[in-house]
N, C-alpha and C positions, 0 to 999 in steps of 0.2 A: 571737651571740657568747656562750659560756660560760665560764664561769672559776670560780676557786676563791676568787678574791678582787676586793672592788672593785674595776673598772677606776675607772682616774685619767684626767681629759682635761684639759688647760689649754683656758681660750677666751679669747681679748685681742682686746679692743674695742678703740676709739679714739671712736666718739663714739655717739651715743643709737640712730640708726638702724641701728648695729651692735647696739645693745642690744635692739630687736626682734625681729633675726632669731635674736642668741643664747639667747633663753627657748625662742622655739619648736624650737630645734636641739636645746636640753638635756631638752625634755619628751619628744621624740621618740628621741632618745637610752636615755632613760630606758627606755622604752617597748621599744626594741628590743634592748638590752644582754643581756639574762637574767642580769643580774645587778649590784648597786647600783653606781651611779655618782658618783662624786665630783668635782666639780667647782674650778679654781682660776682665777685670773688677774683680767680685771680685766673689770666689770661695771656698767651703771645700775640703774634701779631694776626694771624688768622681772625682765632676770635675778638680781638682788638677792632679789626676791619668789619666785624658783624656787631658793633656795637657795646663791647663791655669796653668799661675803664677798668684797667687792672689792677688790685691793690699795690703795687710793686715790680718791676721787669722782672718777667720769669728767668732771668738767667743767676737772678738772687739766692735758685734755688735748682735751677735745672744743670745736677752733678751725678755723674754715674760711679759706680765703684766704692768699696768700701772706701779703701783711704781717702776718696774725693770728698765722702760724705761727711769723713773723721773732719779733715781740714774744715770745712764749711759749715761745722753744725751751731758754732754758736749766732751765724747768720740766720741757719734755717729753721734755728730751735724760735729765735725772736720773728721770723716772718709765717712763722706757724700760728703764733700765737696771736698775730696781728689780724690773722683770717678769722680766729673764732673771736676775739673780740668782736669783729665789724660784722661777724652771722648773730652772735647775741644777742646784739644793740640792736638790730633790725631785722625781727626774725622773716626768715621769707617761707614761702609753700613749701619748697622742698630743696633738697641740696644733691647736687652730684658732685660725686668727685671721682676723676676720671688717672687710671692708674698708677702711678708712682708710689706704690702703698707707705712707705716708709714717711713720706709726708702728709700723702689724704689722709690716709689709716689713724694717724696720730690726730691729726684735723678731727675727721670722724669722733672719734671716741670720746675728744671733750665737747663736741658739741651738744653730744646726743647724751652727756650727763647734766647740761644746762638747761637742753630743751629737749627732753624726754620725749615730747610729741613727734617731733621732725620727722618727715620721711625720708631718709638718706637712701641713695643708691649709689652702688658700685661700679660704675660702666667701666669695664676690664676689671678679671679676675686676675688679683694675686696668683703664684705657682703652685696654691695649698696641693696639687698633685704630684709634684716634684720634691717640694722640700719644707719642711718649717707646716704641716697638715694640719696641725691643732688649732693653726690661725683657722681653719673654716668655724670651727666651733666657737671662738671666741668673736669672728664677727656678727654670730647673732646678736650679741647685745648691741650692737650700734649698727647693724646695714639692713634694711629690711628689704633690698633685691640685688641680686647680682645681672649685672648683664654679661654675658662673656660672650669674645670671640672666637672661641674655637670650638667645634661641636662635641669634646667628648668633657667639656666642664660641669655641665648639667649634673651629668651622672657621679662625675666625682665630689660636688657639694653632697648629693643624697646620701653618697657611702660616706661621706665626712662629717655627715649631721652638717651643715653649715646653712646659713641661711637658702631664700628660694633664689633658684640661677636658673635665666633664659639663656637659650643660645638664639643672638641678633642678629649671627654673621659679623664675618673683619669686612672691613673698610678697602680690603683690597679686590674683595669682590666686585667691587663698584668700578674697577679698572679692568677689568677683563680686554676692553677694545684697546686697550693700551699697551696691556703684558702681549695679547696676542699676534700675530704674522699674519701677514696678504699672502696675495699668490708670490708677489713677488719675493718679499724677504723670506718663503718658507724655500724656496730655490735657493736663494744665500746660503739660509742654513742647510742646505743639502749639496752644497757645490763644492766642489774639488779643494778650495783651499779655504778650511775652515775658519771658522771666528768664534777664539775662544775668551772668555769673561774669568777674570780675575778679581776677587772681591778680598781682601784681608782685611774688612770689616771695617769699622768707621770710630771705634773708640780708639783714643791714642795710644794706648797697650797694646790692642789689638793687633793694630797696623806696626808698631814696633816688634810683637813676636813672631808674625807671619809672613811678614813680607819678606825677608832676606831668604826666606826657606820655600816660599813660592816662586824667589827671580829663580832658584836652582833647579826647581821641578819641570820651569818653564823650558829653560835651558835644556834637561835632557829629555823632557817632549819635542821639542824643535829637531831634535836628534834621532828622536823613533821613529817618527811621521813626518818632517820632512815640513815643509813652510804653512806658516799660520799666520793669522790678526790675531793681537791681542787686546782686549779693549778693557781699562780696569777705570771703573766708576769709583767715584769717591766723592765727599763732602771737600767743599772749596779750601776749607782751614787744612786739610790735609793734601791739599795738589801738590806744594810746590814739594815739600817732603817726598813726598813720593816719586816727583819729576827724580829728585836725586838719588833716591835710594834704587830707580829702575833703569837711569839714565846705563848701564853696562850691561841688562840683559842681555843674552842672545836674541831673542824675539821682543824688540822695544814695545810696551803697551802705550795704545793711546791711551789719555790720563783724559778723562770727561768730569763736569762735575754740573753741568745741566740735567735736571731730571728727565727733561722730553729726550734730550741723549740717550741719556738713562736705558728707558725704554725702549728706545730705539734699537740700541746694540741689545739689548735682551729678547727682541721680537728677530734676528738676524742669527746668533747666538747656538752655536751646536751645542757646546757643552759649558758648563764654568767650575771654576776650584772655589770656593769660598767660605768664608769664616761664619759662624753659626750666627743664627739673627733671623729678624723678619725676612730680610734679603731671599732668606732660604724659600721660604715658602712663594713669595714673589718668581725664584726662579722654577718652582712647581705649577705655579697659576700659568706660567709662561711657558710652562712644559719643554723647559733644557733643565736634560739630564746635568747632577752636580755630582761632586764630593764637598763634604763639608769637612771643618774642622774648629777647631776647640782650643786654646789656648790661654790658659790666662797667668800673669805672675805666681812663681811657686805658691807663697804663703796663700795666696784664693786658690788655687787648685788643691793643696793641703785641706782647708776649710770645704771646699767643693765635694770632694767624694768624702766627707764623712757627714753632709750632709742633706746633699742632694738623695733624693730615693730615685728617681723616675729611669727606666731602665734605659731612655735615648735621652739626647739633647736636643737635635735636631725638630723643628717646627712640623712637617713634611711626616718624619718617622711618630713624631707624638701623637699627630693627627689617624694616622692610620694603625696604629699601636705594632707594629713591625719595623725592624729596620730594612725602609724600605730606599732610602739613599747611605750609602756609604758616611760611619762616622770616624774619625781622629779625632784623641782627646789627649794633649800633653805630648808625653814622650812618643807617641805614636805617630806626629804627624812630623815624617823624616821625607825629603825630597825625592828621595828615591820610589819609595810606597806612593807619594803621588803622585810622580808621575806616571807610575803603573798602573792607578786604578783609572789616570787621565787617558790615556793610552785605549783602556777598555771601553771609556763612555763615549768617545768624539768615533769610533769604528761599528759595523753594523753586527752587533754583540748580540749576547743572551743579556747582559748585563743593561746594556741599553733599553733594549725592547722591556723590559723589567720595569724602570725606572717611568717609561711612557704610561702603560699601565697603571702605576700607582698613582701617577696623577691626574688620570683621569675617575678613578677613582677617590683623590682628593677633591676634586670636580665637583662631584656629588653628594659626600657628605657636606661640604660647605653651603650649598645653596639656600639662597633662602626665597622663599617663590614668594609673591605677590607684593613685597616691599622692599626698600633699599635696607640694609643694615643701620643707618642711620633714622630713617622710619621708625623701622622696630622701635629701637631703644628708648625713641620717643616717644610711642605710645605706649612703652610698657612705663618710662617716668610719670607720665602723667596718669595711669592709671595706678600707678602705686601711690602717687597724694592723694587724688580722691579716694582711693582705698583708705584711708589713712584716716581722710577729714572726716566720712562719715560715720 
């Protein structure tokens, strides 16, 4: 795309993992424009560091959970509001807004009844395959492309009538050399005393419903099998919690909260137990066998199964449309059952060998050949304004 003067793009986040995908969108952007880019809207520190001034600290707005959202709305309803006024006032080429729907989505819709023209994209698709479907058909009036990260979204905007959706590929594809083992740590993972990955998720509910019922699982794993490593990563705001809630285990976990850590115990890593999430699929790229599980506060699991459709939860199972990793949802995930199904995956199983195959199979439906995922998205942005303009 060439032009005679900076292209303008708005980008609106909503919360930090939006703030990942927008630096690499903007450098790629850069990279493909032919010509300087300017940047507005609202950003963390990533894209801060690539040059946007934010309208406001994302953290004004970056809340998960119903009740977080109840508590914080009338902050988020007035810094909603602050973003289309300032796209308005200064309209730019095009606008993205990158997933948090409950804030872009709202962003979106009034922008695109001010300035009809705009080409708005959606980099991350909403759940419309899981739950709440009708939003595909309703974002035709204000999104004119989807970008999605997972390969089977394409197909479900076509059966949902919903606007046009590319699959770019995630972002985690770009880390393959990081999730993956050398010679040496694929010996770790294969030696006598294994190393097992505890994950009970990173929202504070999360980690409060699961982790009492994972120290107990752990406890009667160490009992079936006989001595292990436990290594449970986590977000720093939740270490020292955790320090205490694990300090009585029978199998003490190291508590990490460095991402190259991170990695590290995941590239070493025979099996993990953990809470449903990106995580999941992270430990599919990485190819250790898991169980997953599901928990959330009565009243949202109440709300949850009467409104969720999608037959799994799990990242991993949705992608391959089989349960092809073990799920727990609620009342199901009892200490005892996990340890059992822990028991099957860290041993040279059917169940194991199962779990391998499906993610090399994950493998390849992800790929995306001749561009990074961030690439993509960027040249399908910019070929959606100039679609647009001319």
């Amino acid at each position: 795309m060439m032009t005679g003067r900076p292209l303008k793009i708005a980008i609106v986040v909503g919360e930090h993992s939006g703030d990942q995908l927008g630096f690499k969108l903007m450098q790629a952007l850069r990279a493909q424009a032919g010509t300087s880019v300017v940047f507005k809207g609202t950003a963390g520190p990533a894209m801060t560091r690539e040059g946007m001034e934010s309208l406001f600290p994302l953290d004004d707005i970056a809340v998960m959970g119903f009740a977080a959202v109840i508590g914080r709305f009338p902050t988020i309803y007035r810094r909603a509001w602050q973003v289309i006024d300032a796209i308005v006032a200064d309209p730019p080429d095009g606008l993205v807004i990158i997933d948090s729907p409950d804030f872009t989505h709202a962003v979106a819709k009034r922008v695109r009844r001010r300035l009809p023209r705009l080409p708005i994209i959606n980099y991350v698709s909403p759940s419309v395959w899981a739950w709440r479907p009708g939003r595909a058909v309703s974002m035709r009036a204000y999104v004119d492309h989807v970008l999605a990260l997972l390969p089977f979204e394409p197909e479900a905007y076509r059966r949902l009538n919903g606007p046009p959706c590319s699959y770019v590929g995630h972002p985690l594809m770009e880390r393959l050399r990081e999730l993956r083992p050398d010679a040496e740590e694929e010996a770790v993972r294969q030696g006598s005393r294994p190393l097992v990955l505890v994950l009970p998720g990173s929202r504070s509910s999360e980690v409060g419903l699961l982790t009492e019922d994972f120290g107990r699982a752990i406890e009667l794993l160490s009992a079936r099998i006989g001595p292990f490593d436990a290594v449970l990563p986590t977000v720093p705001r939740h270490a020292e919690r955790l320090r205490q809630a694990t300090a009585g285990w029978a199998s003490k976990p190291l508590i990490i909260t460095d991402p190259d850590e991170k990695y590290a115990a995941f590239r070493r890593a025979r099996a993990a137990l953990a809470a449903s999430g990106t995580v999941t699929l992270e430990l599919a790229l990485a190819q250790v066998p898991m169980l997953g599980t599901y928990r959330f506060p009565a009243w949202e699991a109440f709300l949850a199964r009467r409104l969720v459709k999608g037959r799994f939860f799990l990242l991993p199972n949705l992608i391959l449309d089989r349960p092809a990793v073990p799920e727990l949802f609620q009342e199901e995930v009892v200490p005892d059952r996990l340890a059992d199904l822990m028991t099957r995956l860290l041993g040279d199983t059917d169940e194991r060998r199962a779990q391998m195959q499906a993610f090399d199979e994950i493998d390849q439906r992800m790929q995306v050949v001749g561009e990074t995922p961030s690439q993509r998205a960027a040249r399908i942005v910019l070929e959606t304004i100039a679609g647009k303009a001319s």
